[in-house]
DRENPA-3360 file (N, C-alpha, C; in nm, 2 decimals, always signed):
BEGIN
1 = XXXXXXXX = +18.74/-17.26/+9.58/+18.70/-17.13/+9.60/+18.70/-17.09/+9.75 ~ +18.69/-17.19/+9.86/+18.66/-17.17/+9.98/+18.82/-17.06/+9.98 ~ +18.92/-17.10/+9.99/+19.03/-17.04/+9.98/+19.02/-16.90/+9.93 ~ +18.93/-16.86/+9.91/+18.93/-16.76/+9.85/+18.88/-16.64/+9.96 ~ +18.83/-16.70/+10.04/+18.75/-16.65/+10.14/+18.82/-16.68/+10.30 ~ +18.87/-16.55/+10.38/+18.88/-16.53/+10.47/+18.80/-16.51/+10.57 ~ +18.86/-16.52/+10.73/+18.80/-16.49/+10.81/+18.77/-16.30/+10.86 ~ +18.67/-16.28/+10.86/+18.65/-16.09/+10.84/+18.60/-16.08/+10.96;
9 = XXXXXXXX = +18.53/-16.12/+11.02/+18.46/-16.09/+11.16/+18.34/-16.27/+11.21 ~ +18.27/-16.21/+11.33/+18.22/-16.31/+11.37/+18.11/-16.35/+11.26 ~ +18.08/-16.25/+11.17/+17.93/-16.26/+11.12/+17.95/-16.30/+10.97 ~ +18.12/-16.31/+10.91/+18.11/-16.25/+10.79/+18.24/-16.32/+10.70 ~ +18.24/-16.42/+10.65/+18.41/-16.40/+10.54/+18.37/-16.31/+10.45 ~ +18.54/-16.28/+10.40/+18.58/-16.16/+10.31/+18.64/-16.23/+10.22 ~ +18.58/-16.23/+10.08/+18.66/-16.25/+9.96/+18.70/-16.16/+9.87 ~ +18.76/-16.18/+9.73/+18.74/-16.10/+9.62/+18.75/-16.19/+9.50;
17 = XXXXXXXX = +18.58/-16.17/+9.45/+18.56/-16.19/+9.28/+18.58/-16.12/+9.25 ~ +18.58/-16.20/+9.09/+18.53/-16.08/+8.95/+18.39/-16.10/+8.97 ~ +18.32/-15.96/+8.98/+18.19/-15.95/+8.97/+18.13/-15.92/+8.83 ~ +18.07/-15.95/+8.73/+17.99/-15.92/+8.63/+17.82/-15.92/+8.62 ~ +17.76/-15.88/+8.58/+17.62/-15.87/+8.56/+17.61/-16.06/+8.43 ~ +17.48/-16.03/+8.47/+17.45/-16.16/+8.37/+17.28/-16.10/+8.35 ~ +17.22/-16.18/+8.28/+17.09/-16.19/+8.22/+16.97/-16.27/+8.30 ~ +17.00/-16.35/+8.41/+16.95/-16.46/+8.50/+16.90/-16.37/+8.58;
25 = XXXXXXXX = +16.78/-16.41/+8.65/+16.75/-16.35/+8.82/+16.76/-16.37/+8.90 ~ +16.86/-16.44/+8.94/+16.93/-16.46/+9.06/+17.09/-16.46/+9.02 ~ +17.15/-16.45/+9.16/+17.30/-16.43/+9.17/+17.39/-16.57/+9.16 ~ +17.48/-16.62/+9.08/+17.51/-16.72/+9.07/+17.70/-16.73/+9.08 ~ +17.75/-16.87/+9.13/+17.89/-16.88/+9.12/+17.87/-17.00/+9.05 ~ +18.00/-17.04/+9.01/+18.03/-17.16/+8.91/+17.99/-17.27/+9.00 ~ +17.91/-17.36/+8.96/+17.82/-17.50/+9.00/+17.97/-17.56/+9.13 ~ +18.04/-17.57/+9.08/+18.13/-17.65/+9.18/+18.19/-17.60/+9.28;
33 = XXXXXXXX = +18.24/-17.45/+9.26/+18.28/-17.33/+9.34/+18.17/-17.34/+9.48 ~ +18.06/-17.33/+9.40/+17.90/-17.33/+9.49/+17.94/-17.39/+9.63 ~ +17.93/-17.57/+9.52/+17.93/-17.68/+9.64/+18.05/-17.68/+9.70 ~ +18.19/-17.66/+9.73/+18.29/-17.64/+9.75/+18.27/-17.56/+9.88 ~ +18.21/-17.42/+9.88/+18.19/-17.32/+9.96/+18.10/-17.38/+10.05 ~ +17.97/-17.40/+9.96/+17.87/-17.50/+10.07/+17.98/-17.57/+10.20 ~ +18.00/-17.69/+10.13/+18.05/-17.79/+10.23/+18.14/-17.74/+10.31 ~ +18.25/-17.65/+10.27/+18.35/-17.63/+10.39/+18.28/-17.50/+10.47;
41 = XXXXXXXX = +18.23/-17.38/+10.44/+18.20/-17.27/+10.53/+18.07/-17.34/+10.58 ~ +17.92/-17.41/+10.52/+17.82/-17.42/+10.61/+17.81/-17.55/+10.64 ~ +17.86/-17.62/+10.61/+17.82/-17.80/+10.64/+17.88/-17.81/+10.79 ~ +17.80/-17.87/+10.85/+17.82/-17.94/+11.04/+17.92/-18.00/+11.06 ~ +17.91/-18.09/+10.90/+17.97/-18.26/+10.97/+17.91/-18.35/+10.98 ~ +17.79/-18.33/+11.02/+17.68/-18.40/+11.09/+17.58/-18.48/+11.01 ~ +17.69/-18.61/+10.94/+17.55/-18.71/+10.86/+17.56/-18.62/+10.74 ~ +17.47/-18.67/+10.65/+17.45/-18.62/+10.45/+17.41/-18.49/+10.50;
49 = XXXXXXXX = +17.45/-18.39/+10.46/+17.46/-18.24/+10.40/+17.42/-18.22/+10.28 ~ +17.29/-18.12/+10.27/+17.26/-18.05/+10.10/+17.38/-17.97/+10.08 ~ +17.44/-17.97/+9.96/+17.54/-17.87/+9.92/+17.52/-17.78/+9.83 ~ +17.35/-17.76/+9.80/+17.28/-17.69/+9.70/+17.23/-17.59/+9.77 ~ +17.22/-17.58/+9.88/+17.14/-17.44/+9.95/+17.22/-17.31/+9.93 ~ +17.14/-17.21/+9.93/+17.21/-17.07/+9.87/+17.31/-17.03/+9.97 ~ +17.43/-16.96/+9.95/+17.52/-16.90/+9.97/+17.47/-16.79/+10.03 ~ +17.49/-16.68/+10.13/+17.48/-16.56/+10.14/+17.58/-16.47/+10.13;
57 = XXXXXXXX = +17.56/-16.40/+10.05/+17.69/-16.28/+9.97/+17.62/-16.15/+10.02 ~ +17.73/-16.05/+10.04/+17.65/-15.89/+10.03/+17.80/-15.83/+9.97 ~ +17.70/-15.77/+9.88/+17.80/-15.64/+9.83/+17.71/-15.46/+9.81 ~ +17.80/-15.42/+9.82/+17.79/-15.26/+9.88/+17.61/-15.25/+9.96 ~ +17.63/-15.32/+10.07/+17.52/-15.31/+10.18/+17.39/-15.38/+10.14 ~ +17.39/-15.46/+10.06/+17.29/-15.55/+10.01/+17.31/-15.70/+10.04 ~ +17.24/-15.75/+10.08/+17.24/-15.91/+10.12/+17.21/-15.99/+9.97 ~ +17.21/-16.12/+9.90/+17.13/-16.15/+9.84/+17.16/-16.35/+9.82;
65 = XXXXXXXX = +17.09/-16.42/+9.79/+17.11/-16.57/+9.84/+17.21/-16.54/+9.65 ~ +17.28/-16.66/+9.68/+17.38/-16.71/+9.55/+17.38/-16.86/+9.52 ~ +17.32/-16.89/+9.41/+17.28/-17.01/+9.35/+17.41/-17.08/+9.30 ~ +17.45/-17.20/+9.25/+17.54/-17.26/+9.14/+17.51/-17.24/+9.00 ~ +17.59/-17.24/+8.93/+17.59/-17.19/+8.77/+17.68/-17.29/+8.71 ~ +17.66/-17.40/+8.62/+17.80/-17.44/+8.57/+17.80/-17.39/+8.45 ~ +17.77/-17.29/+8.42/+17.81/-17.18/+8.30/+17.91/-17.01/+8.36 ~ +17.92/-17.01/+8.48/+17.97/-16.94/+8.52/+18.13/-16.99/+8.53;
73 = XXXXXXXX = +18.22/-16.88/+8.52/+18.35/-16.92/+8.54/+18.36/-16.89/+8.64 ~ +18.48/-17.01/+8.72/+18.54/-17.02/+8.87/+18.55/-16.86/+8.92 ~ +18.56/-16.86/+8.99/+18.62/-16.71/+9.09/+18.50/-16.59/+9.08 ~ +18.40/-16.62/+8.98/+18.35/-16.53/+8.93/+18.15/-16.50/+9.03 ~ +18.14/-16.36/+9.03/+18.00/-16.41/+9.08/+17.95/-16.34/+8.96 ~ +17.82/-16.38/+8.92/+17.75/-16.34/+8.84/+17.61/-16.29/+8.87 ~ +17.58/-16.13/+8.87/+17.46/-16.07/+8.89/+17.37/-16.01/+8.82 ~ +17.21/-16.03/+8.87/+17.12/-16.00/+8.76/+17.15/-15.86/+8.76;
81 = XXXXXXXX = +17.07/-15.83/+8.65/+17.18/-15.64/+8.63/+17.05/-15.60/+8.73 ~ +16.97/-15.62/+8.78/+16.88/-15.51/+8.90/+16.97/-15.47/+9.05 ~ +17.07/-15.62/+9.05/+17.17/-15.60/+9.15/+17.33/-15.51/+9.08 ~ +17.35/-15.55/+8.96/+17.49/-15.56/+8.92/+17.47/-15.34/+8.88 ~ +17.59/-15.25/+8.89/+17.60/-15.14/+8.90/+17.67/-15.13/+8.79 ~ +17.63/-15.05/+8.71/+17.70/-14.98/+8.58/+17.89/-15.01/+8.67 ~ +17.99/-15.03/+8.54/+18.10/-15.01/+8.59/+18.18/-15.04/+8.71 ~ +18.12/-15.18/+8.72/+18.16/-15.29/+8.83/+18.32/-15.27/+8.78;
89 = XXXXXXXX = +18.41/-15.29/+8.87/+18.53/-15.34/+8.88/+18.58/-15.44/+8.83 ~ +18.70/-15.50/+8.85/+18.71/-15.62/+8.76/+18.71/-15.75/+8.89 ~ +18.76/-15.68/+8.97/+18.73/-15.78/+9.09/+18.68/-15.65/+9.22 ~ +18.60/-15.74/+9.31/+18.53/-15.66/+9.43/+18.57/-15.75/+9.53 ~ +18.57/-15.63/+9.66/+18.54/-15.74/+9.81/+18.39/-15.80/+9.78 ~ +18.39/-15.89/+9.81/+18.25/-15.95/+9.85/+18.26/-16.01/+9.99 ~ +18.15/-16.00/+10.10/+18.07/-16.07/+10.19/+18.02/-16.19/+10.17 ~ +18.08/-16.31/+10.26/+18.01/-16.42/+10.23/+17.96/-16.45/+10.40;
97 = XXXXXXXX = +17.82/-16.47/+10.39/+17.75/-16.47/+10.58/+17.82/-16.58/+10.65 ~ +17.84/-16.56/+10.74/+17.88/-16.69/+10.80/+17.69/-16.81/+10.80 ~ +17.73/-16.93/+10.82/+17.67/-17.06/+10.84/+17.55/-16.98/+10.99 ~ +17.58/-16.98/+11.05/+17.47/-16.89/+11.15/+17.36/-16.74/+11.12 ~ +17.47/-16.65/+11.00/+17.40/-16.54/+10.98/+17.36/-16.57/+10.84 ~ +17.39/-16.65/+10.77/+17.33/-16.69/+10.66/+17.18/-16.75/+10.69 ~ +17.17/-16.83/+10.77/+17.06/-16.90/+10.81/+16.95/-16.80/+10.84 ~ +16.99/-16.69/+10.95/+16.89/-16.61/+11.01/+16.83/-16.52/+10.86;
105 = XXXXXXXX = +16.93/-16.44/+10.79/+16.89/-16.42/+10.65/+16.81/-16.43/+10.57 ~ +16.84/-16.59/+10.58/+16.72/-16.67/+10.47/+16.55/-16.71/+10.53 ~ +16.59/-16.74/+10.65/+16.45/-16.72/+10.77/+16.37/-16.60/+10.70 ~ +16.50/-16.48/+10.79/+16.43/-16.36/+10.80/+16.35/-16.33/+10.69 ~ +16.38/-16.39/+10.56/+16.30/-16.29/+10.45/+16.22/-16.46/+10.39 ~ +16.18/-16.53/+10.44/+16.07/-16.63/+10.44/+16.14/-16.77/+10.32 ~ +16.29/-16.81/+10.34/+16.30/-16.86/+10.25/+16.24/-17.04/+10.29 ~ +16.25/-17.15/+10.27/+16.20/-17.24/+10.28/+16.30/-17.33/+10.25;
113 = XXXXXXXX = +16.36/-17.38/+10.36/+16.48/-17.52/+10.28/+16.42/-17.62/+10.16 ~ +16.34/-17.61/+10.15/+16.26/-17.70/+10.02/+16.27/-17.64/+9.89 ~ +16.30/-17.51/+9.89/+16.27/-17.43/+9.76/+16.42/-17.38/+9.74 ~ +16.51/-17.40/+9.67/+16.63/-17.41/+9.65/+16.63/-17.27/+9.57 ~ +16.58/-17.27/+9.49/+16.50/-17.11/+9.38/+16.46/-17.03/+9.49 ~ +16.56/-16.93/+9.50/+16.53/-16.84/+9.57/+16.53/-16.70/+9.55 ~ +16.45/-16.58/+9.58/+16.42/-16.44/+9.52/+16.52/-16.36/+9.61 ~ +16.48/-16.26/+9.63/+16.60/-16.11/+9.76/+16.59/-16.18/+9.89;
121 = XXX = +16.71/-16.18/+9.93/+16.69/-16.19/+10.12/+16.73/-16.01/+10.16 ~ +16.71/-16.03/+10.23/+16.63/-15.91/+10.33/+16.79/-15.81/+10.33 ~ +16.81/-15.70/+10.37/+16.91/-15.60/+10.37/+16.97/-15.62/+10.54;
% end
């Protein structure tokens, strides 16, 4: 999946899923896609790496963390419908934060590297 995702700016890759709504409350990609993206866009290098920590996605000016799903299909993001918009597309640009603006993100709106279950990050 990392392949999927370009370089867009200092702050930002650019991809494009299929976006759909789901029934869950949180935003999820397929379990392996997850770790895949994990490791190559935010991992150091540096010694054992979690590859479970949330992703940071924004679509149409919304931030939100993105969990693993191995019920989700590859390519695909899956949104609780509070985020997901009547008449989603079949595929969308999506924002994925860079490893630096992801981090400040999850700070900013009080997330806790311990708690993997994560609610809204900040706009």
């Amino acid at each position: 999946m990392h392949s999927m995702f370009e370089q867009f700016s200092s702050g930002y890759y650019l991809g494009r899923l299929y976006v759909e709504p789901h029934d869950g409350n949180r935003a999820v990609i397929q379990q392996a896609d997850h770790e895949r993206v994990n490791q190559k866009l935010y991992a150091t290098g540096d010694g054992v790496e979690r590859v479970d920590l949330p992703l940071v996605m924004k679509l149409d000016g919304t931030h939100f963390p993105v969990l693993g799903d191995e019920n989700v299909p590859t390519g695909t993001l899956a949104l609780p419908s509070d985020l997901a918009e009547s008449g989603l597309p079949d595929r969308c640009e999506v924002f994925l934060a860079k490893a630096d603006r992801a981090d400040e993100l999850l700070r900013y709106a009080g997330y806790d590297p311990g708690d993997v279950v994560r609610g809204d990050v900040a706009e």
